[in-house]
N, C-alpha and C positions, 0 to 999 in steps of 0.2 A: 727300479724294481719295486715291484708293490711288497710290504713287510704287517707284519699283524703288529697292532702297538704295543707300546710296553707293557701296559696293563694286561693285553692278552698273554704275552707269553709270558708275564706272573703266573696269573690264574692258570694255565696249562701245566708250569714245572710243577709251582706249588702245590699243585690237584694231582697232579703225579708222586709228587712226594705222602700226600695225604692218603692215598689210594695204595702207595705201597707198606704205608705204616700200618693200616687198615690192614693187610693181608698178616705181617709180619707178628700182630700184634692178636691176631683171631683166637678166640675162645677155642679149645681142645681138646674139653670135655663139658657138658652139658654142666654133669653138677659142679663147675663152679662157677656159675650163672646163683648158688645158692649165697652165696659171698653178697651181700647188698650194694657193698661198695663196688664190687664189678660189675654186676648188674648196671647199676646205675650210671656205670661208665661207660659201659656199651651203650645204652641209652641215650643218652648225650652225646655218645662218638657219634652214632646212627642218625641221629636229629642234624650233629652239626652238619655233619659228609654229605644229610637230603639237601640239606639248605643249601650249599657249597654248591655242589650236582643242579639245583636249577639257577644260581648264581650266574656260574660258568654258562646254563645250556643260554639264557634269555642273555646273556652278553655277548656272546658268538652266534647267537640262531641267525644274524644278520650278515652275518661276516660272509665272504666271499668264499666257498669251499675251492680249495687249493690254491689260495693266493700265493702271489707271487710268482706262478708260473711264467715260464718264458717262452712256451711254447703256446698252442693251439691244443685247449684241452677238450676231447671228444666228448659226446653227450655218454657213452656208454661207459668211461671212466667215471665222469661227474656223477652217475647214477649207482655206480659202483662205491665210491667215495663217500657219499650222502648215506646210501645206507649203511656204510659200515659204520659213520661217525651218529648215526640217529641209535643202531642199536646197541652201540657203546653207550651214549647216553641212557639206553633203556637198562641196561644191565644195571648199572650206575645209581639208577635210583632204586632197581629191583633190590638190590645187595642188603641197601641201611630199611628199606619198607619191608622183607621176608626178615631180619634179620628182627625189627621190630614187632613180628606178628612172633617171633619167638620167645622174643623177652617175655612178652604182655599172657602168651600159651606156659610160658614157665610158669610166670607170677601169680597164676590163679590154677594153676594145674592140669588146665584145660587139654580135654583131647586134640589131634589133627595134627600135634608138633613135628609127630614123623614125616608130613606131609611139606609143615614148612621151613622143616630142613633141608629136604631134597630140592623144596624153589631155591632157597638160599644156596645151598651147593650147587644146582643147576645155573644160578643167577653169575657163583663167583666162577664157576668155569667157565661159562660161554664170557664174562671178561675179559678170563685169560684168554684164551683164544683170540674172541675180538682185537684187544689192544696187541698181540701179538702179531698179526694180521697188520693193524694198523704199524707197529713200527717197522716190520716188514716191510712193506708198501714205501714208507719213508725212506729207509736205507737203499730201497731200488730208484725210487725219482731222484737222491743224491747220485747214485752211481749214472743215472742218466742224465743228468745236470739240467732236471727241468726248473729251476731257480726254490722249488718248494722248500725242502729243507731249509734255507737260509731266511725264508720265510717265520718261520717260529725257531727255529733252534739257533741258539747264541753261540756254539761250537763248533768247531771242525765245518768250517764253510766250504761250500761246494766253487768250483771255479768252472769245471768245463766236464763235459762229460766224459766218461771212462769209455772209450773205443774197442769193445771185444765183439767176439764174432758170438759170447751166451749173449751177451747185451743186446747184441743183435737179432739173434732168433727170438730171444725173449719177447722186444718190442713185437717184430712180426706175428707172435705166436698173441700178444699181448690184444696189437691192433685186427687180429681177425675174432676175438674174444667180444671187444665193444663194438663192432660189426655185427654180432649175430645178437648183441644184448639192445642193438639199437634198432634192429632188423624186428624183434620179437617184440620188443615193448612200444614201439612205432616212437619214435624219440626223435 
């Protein structure tokens, strides 16, 4: 079974971990952005987390989308997959680059900040959402035991598929879905 190397699933938990510290850790009211020292640290969180975000994208942009699989992966999930994991990455950079167009709007007083709060709030929900999506989508290929999961995650490995009759409609309901997504976009 094909596995993403070690270095990949570093850079995945530990980008996970950075991303959740990144929420936990979010500014809560504008004026204490007037703090330098916090300022300046969001500055530098925002720099490192860009830098990190195309680290990650230019080391997996090559990598095989849903490696590991044991099955026969249709063009309409693969298409489904790709975009969900390109506009995570888009959010990704949106989050630390809005978040930086607010610092630099504080710093000098600058009008518009109303505007690039609402990308940065629009950037960090469509995240959640996305990566919510995406670990969704992962808890269903383990319940189906197409080899993905065991692919990047170092826990709770998958063995064999989980035999129910939602499992079952789900696929079907699943496989007439990349059907009409392969049908439309000629794939």
């Amino acid at each position: 079974m094909k596995s993403h190397t070690p270095l990949a699933k570093f850079i995945h938990w530990s980008f996970s971990i950075l991303y959740a510290y990144g929420i936990f850790k979010q500014v809560g009211d504008l004026s204490e952005l007037e703090d330098p020292a916090l300022l300046n640290f969001e500055i530098l969180f925002a720099v490192a987390f860009l830098v990190i975000v195309f680290i990650r994208y230019f080391y997996m942009k090559d990598t095989e989308t849903l490696l590991g699989a044991n099955i026969e992966i249709r063009k309409g999930h693969l298409f489904i997959a790709k975009s969900v994991h390109r506009l995570v990455y888009f959010t990704l950079v949106m989050l630390p680059l809005t978040g930086l167009l607010i610092a630099g709007l504080f710093s000098i007083g600058g009008g518009g900040i109303e505007l690039a709060i609402g990308l940065h709030e629009f950037s960090a929900f469509l995240s959640y959402a996305l990566i919510a999506v995406h670990v969704g989508a992962s808890f269903y290929s383990k319940l189906k035991g197409e080899g993905i999961w065991n692919a990047m995650t170092p826990v709770w490995k998958e063995k064999e598929k989980k035999e129910s009759k939602l499992i079952s409609y789900l696929e079907k309901t699943e496989d007439k879905v990349y059907e009409t997504i392969e049908k439309t976009l000629r794939l």
